[in-house]
N, C-alpha and C positions, 0 to 999 in steps of 0.2 A: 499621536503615538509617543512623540519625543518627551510632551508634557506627563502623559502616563508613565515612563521610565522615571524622569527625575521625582517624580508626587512617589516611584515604590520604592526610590531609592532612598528618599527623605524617611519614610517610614521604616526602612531596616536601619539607618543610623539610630533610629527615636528605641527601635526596640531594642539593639546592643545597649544603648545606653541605661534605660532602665533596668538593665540585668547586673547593672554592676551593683557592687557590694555600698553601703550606706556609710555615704562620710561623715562627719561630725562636725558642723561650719560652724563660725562664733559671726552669724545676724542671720537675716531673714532667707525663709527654702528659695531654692530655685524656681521662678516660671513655670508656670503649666507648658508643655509643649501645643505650640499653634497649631492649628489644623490647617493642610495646603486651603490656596485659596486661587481657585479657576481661574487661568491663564494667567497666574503671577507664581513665580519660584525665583527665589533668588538662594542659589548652595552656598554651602558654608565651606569651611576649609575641608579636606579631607582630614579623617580619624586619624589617629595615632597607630601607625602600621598598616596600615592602607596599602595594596597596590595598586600605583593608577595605572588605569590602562593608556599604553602608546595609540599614537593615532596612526591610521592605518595611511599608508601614503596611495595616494588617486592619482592615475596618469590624465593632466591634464589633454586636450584638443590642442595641436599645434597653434590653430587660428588663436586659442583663447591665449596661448603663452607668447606669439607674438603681439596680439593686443595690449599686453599686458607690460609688454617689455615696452611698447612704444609710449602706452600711456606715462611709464616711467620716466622715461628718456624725456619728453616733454614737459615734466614736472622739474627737472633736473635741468632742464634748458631754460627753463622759466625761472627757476631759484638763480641761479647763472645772473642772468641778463636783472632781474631785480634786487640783486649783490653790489653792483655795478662796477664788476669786475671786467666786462667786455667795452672795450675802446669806442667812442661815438669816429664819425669822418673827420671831423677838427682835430681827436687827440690823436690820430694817425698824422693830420699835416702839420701839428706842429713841432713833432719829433721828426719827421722829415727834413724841418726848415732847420732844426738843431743839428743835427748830423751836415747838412749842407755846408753852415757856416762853420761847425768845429772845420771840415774840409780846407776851406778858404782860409783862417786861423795858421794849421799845421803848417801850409804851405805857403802862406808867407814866414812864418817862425823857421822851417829851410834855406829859406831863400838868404832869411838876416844872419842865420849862422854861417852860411857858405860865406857871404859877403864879408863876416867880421874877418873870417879865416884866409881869406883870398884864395878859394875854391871857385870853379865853375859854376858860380850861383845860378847860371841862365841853365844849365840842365839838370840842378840839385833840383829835389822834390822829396815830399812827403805828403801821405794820406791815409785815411781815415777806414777802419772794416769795423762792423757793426757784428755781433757775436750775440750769445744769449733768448733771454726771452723774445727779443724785441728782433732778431734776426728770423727767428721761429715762428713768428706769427702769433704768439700766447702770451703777449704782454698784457700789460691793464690800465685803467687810468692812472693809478699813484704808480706804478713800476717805474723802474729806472731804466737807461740804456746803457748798456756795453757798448761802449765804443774805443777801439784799438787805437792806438798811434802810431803809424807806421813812419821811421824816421830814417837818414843815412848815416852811415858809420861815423859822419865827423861830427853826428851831434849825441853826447853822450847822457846817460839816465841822471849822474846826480848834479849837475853843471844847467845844461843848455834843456833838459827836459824837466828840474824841480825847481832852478831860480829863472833861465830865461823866460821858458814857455809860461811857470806860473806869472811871472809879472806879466806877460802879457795878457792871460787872462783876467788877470787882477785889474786891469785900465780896461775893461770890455764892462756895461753899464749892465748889460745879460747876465752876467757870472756874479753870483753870491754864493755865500756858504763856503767858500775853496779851503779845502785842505788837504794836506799832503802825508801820505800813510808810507814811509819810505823803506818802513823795517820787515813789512810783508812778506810772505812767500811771492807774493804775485805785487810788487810797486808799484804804486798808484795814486794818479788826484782823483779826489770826488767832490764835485759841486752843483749846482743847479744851474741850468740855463736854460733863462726866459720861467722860472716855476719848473721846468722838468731835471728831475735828479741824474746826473750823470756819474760814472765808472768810466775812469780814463789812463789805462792802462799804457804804457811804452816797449814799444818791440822797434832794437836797435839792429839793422840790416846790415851786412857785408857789400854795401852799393849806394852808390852818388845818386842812383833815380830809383830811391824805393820808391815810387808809387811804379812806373812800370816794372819794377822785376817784382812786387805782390800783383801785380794786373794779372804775372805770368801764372804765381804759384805753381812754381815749380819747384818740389822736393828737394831739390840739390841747392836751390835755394836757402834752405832753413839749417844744412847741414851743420851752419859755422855761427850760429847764435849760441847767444849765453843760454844759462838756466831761466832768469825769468822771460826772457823773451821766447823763449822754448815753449812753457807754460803758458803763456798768452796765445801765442799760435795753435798751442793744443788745442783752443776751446773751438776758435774758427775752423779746425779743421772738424770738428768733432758733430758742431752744426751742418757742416755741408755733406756730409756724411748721414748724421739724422735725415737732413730735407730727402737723401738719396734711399735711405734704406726704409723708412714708415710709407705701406701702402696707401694711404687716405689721411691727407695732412691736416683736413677741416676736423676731423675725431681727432685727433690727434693731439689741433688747438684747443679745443675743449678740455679734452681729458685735463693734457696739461694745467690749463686755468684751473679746473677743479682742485688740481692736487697741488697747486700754490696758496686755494684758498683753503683747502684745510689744514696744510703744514703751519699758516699763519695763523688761523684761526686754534691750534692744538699747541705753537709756542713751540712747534718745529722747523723754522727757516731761516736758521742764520747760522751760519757753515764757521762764522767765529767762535760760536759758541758750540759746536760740536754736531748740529744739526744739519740738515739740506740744505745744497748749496742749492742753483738753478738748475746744473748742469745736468746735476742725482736725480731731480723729480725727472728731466727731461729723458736720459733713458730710462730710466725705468715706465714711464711712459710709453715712450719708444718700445721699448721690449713685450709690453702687453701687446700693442696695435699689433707689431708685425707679426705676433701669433696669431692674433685672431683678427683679422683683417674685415670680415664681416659682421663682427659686434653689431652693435650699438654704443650708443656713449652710456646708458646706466649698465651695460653689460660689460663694457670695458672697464668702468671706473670699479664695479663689484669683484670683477677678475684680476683687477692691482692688490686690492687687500686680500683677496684669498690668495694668489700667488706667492705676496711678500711675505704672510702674516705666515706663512710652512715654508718660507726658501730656508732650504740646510746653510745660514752663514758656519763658517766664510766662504761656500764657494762662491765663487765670484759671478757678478751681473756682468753678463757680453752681447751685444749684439751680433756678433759677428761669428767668430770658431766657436766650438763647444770650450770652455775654460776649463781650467783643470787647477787642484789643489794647491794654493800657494800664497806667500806670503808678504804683504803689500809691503809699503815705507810707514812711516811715523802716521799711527790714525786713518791707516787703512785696512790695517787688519782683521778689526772685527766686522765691517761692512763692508766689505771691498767690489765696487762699479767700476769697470773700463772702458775708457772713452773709445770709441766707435774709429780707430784709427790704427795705420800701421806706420812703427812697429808698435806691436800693444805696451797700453801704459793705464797707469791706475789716473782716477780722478783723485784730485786730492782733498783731504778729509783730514776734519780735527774731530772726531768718534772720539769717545773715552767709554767708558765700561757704566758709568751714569744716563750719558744720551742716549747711549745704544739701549741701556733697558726702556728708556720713554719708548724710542722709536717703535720697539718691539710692541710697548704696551699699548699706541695707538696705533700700530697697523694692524693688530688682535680686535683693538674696539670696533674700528670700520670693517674690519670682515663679521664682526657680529651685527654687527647695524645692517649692514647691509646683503649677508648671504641670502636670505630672504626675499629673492626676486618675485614674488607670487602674489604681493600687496601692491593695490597701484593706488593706494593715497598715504604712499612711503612719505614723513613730514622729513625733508633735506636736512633742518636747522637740526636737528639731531646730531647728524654725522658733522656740523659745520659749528658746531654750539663751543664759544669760548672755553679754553683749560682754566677751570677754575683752581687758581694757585692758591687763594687767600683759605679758601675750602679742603684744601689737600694736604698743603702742608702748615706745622705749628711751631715752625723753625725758620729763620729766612736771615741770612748773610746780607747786608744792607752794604753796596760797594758807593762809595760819594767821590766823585770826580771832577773837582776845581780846579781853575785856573783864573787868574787873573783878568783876561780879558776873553770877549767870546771869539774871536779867532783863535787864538793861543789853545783857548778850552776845544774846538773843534779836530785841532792838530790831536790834542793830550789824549780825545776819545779813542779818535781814529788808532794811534798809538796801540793804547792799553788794552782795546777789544783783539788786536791782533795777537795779545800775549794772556789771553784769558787762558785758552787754554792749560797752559802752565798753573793754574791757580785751581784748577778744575783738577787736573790728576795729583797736585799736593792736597786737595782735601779729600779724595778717591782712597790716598795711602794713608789716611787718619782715620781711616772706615767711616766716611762723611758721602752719601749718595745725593749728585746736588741737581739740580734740574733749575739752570737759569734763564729766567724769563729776557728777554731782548728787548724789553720796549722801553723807553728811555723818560724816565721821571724827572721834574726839579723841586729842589726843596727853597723854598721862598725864604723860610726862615735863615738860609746863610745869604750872606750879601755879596758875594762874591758869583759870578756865572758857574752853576755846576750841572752833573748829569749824575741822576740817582739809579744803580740797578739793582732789584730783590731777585735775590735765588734761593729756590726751597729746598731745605736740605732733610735729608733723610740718615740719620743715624744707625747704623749696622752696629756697633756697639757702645758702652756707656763711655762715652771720653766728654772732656771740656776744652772746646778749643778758645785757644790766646789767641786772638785779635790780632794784638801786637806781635808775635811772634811770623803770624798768618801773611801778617802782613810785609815784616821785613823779609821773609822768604820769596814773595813772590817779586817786589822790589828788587831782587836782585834779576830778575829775567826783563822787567822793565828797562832795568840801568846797564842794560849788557852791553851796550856800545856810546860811540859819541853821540849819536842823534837823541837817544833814552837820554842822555847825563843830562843834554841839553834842555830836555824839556824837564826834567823832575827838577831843575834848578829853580823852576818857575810855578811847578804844577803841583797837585797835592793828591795823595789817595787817603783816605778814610773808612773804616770799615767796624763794622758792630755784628752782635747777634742781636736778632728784634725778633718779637712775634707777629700775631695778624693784627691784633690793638693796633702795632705802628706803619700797617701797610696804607698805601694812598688808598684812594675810595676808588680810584678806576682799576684795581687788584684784587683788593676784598669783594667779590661779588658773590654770593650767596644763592641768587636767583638762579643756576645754572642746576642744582640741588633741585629745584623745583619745576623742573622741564618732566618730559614725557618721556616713555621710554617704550621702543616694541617690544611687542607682546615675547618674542624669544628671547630676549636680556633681563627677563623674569628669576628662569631658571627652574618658574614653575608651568609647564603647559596651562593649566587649568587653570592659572591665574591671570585673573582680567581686573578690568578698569574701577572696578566697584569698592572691590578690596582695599586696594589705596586711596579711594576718597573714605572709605570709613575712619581710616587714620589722621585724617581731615577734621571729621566730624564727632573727633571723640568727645572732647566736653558738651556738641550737641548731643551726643545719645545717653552722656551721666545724666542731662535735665531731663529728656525724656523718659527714663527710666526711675526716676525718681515719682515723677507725675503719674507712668503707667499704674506702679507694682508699689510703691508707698506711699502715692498719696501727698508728697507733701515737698513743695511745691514753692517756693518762697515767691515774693514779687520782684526779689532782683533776679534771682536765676530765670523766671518767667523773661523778666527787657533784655536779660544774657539770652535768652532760648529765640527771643523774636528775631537780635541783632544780630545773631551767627547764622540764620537759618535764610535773614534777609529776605522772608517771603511774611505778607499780611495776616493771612488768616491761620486757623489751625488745621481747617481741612485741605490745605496745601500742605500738611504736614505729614498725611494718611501714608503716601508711600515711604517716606521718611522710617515711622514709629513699625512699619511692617518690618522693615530691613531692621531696623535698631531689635525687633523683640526675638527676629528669625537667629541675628548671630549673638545679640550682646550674651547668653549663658556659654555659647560654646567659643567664645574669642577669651574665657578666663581659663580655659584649658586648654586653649591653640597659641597663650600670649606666644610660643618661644616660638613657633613655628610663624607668626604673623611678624616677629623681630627679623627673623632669619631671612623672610621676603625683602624687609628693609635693606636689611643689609645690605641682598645680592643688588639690590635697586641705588643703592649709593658706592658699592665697589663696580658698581658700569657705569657710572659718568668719567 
């Protein structure tokens, strides 16, 4: 029956078309029309003014939409665990044994300050909370760890925690990589120990035995700290607050992992550059589970991007009261999340009016990827498929970051990423929209130790930006203090406009262009898989069509016809020359309509 609709349907296009008025072509008539051929139809585009018909929606069997959900969920756990973003039992104990000895570390480094000071060394104390991914359970193998430094009042952040503590990491055979980022909102060393990358923040206490009065965490506690140590506590409180408030923590880890791996994967997770910090995916995370408690994880992860992809910003992300209208600090305004604590406070964020439109445009993509719960051989890599930068944009700001020596240059990065921002909303007010990539290049060709970063910039109107002027503007946010002066004495920025010609090869990737995409990111229902290999195969159906309908045939197009088609004979070519004879007269009247498919196909990557 369904074959007899499409064979009368084929035949009312065949007879509209003969009714039209007679063109006047400079080469040879059109094709006879084919005659259907028993139990093969392959449709052509629809007519010009055609209504297609909507499909009519079928309430599925609950059985069949729970099956369906779990088949998902299981393919989505399988993508997970063959990512290998999920920890093996080694790389949980070896960040164990990390966190044990920073422990031992801090609290000898107490001990040596009280003693230099002739304080009570024998009841000074300090140690160690663990915060973040890695507190949460949703860390991975490359992840770092947040670990706090909890210290007493007589040992101070820029003295006894940036020269004592660091030199004594510096004599420890574990510790490589150390550098010191002092100008931060949040102060901090970052180094590796043993291979594992650490975040080593300092929270100075009002008490001689910080480790027991954090044992207590007691509110009254935290009343008489500074701002940064304020902010470091925030995050620890904001964790134990999470673990207390998400009904099902194993979803929970999952989710989480997913939505680190597509922030990384989409060139949205680094909270310097204006993107998600850990804290942001984690409630928002948070905030799906506790709605819907009985998901599943592809249900949960489907209801993140629908949720986020229509939240009215700015009101604000809470877990906790209902939030009401109002207006963050610096870079919290346009996206503004509240960490899970009282009294309420924003997380803090470098947003610009750039990142925020990415952010928006891939939490749009994944709810299109993924609304579609009703397919259970959903391919993951879709929704996890690299941001092709080299592909997108035809503009790229080239930032080179040397310094003399690779410690020096590690301080200088650390530094300067913390003051991107500033660099970001001076070319925002030059109408320069810029979306910078985070991963960190070297150019062999300077001989000095450097870090190379591309950002693709998108032009809102016709200006020419000076380099040089770009540059000394932002140098002036760099060199705002002693510690900037100290290091630009020694350290260099560099900057150009480049195209994709001068991107590295692991930027330029093209392949991303050539993925699949579901059937609903068409834009046409009735557009299927067929359509787009024809676009494949077009200088295969010009040789076929020459062969068919003139005759004539050369012997190179013939070893062209053999090599594109990669198949021996010609009668493997039967269903080939069908499809070629069924569209090639009506694809010279559908070109704009078969361009406009393209298009929608390369505006959803």
């Amino acid at each position: 029956m369904a074959l007899d609709l499409a064979v009368g349907g084929s035949a009312a296009r065949r007879a509209e078309t003969q009714t039209l008025a007679p063109v006047l072509l400079m080469g040879p008539p059109p094709p006879p029309p084919i005659p259907p051929t028993t139990g093969v139809y392959l449709p052509g585009p629809p007519p010009p003014g055609a209504l297609l018909s909507r499909p009519i929606p079928m309430a599925l069997p609950r059985e069949v939409i729970v099956y369906m959900d779990e088949c998902r969920s299981r393919s989505l756990l399988k993508f997970i665990s063959d990512a290998g973003i999920v920890p093996s039992l080694e790389d949980e104990r070896r960040r164990e044994r990390v966190v044990r000895e920073l422990g031992k570390i801090v609290m000898e480094w107490a001990k040596r300050v009280a003693y230099e000071q002739g304080k009570q060394h024998w009841i000074t104390s300090a140690t160690v909370l663990t915060f973040g991914s890695y507190a949460l359970g949703a860390y991975g193998p490359e992840s770092d760890i947040d670990v706090l430094c909890i210290g007493p009042y007589i040992a101070t952040l820029q003295h006894h925690f940036f020269v004592v503590l660091r030199q004594m990491l510096e004599g420890r055979p574990e510790v490589s990589e150390l550098q010191s980022i002092e100008g931060a909102k949040v102060p901090l060393m970052r180094f590796k120990f043993n291979g594992i990358l650490v975040d080593f923040p300092y929270v100075q206490l009002p008490f001689i035995n910080a480790a027991e009065a954090m044992h207590a965490f007691d509110p009254h506690v935290l009343e008489n700290v500074d701002g940064p140590s304020w902010r470091c506590l925030s995050g620890v409180r904001a964790n134990r607050q999470i673990i207390q408030l998400v009904p099902n923590m194993k979803k929970f880890q999952y989710l989480l992992r997913c939505l680190k791996l597509w922030a990384r994967k989409r060139g949205l997770h680094c909270h310097l550059l204006g993107f998600f910090a850990g804290i942001h995916l984690a409630i928002l995370a948070a905030y799906v589970c506790r709605r819907h408690p009985n998901a599943s994880i592809n249900t949960l992860l489907s209801l993140f991007f629908d949720i986020f992809a229509h939240w009215p910003w700015p009101l604000p992300v809470s877990l906790l009261d209902p939030p009401v209208l109002c207006r963050g600090p610096d870079g919290c305004s346009l996206m503004p999340i509240m960490l899970p604590c009282n009294p309420p406070e924003f997380c803090s964020s470098s947003t610009t009016e750039s990142t925020f439109s990415k952010i928006k445009e891939e939490l749009r993509r994944g709810y299109a990827l993924t609304k579609d719960t009703r397919s259970t051989d959903f391919d993951w890599s879709w929704l996890f498929a690299s941001f092709p930068y080299g592909a997108r944009y035809k503009c790229f700001l080239r930032i080179v970051l040397s310094a003399p020596l690779d410690e020096e240059l590690r301080d200088w990065v650390g530094w300067v990423k913390s003051r991107f921002r500033n660099l970001l909303l001076k070319l925002e007010s030059l109408g320069v929209y810029c979306d910078p990539d985070s991963s960190e290049q070297v150019d062999h060709t300077i001989t000095e130790p450097n870090v190379v970063f591309f950002w693709g910039l998108v032009f809102t109107r016709n200006i020419q930006i000076c380099t040089s002027s770009l540059k000394e503007d932002f140098m002036k946010s760099v060199c705002n203090n002693i510690y900037g002066k100290e290091k630009c004495a020694h350290s260099d920025i560099t900057m150009a406009i480049v195209g994709p010609p001068q991107l590295p090869k692991s930027i330029f990737d093209l392949s991303v262009y050539s993925e699949k995409l579901p059937q609903h990111m068409m834009g046409h229902q009735l557009m299927k898989q067929r359509y787009r290999i024809f676009f494949l195969f077009m200088p295969l159906a010009q040789g076929i069509w020459e062969f068919l309908f003139f005759e004539k045939l050369d012997v190179n197009s013939w070893i062209f016809l053999q090599a594109s088609s990669k198949i021996g004979s010609f009668g493997r070519l039967i269903p080939v020359v069908r499809f070629v004879q069924v569209h090639a007269y009506s694809c010279t009247q559908h070109s704009n309509w078969y361009t406009s498919q393209r298009e929608v196909t390369y505006s959803c990557m």
